[in-house]
C-alpha positions in Angstrom: 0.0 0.0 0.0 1.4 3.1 -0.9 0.6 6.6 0.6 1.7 10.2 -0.2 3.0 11.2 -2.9 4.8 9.5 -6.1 6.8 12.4 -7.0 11.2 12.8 -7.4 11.2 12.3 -3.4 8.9 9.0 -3.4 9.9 7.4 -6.2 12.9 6.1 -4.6 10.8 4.3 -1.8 8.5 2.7 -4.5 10.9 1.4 -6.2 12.7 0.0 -3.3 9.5 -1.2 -2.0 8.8 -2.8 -5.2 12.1 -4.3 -5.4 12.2 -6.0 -2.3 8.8 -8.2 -3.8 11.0 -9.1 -6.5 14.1 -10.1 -3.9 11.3 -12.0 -2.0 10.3 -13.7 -5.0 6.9 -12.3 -5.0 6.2 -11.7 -8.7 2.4 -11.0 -8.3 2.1 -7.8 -6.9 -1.3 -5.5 -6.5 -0.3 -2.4 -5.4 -3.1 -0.3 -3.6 -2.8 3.3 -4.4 -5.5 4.6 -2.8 -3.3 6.8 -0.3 -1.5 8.5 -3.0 -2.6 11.9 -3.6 0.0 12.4 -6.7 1.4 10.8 -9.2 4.4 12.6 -11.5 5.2 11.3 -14.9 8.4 10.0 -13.0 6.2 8.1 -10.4 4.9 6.5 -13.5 8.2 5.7 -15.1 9.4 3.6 -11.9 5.9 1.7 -12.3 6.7 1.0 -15.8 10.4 0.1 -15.3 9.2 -2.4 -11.9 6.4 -4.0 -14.3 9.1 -4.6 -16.4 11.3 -6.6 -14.3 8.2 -8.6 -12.6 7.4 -9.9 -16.0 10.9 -11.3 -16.9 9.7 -13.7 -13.9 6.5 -14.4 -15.3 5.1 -11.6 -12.7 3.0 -8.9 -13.2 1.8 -5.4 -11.2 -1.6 -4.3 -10.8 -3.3 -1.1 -9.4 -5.7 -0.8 -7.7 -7.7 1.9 -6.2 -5.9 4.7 -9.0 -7.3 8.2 -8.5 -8.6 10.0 -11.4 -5.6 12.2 -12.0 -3.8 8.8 -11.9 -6.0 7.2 -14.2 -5.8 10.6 -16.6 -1.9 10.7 -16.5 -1.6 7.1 -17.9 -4.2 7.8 -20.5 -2.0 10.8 -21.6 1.5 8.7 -21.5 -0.1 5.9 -24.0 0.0 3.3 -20.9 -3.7 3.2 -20.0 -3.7 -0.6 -21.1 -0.2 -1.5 -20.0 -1.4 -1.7 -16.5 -4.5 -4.0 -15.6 -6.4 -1.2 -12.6 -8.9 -2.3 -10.8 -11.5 -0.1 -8.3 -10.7 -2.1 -5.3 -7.7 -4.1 -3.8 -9.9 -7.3 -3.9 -10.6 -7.4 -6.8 -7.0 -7.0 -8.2 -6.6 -9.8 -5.9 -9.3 -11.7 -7.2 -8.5 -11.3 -10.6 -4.6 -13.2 -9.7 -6.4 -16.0 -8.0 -8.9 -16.6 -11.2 -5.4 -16.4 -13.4 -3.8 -19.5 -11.1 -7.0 -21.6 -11.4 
């Protein structure tokens, strides 16, 4: 769960955060964003690059719980269907479980 804001001074954490799921071997990853008040075309970037390296394990990275301005600024970058996003964190979840069945 991420809070705050995604901007040049929280982009490292994210991207350390979302590193250590890839150090633990969790490839899987919903990441609830529903305590993020912004998100810079940087923020985005990181996403991008850790979605990356998820799926060269056969991983992937959801989000859940994107404001609108989220939701607007991937639209404007071209990555509005790079990312799966879903409305809540259980149903991102939901969604993995009916992908392993």
């Amino acid at each position: 769960r991420v809070q705050g804001e995604i901007d040049e001074d929280g982009i490292n954490a994210l991207r350390l955060g979302l590193m250590a799921c890839i150090v633990d071997r969790r490839y899987h990853v919903v990441l609830n964003l529903s305590g993020v008040v912004f998100l810079s075309y940087m923020g985005v970037g990181a996403l991008v690059e850790r979605l990356g390296q998820l799926r060269t394990f056969n991983g992937d990275l959801k989000l859940a719980c994107l404001n609108l301005q989220g939701r607007r600024l991937l639209r404007m970058m071209g990555l509005g269907h790079v990312f799966d996003c879903y409305d809540s964190e259980a149903s991102a979840v939901k969604q993995y479980q009916q992908e392993a069945a």
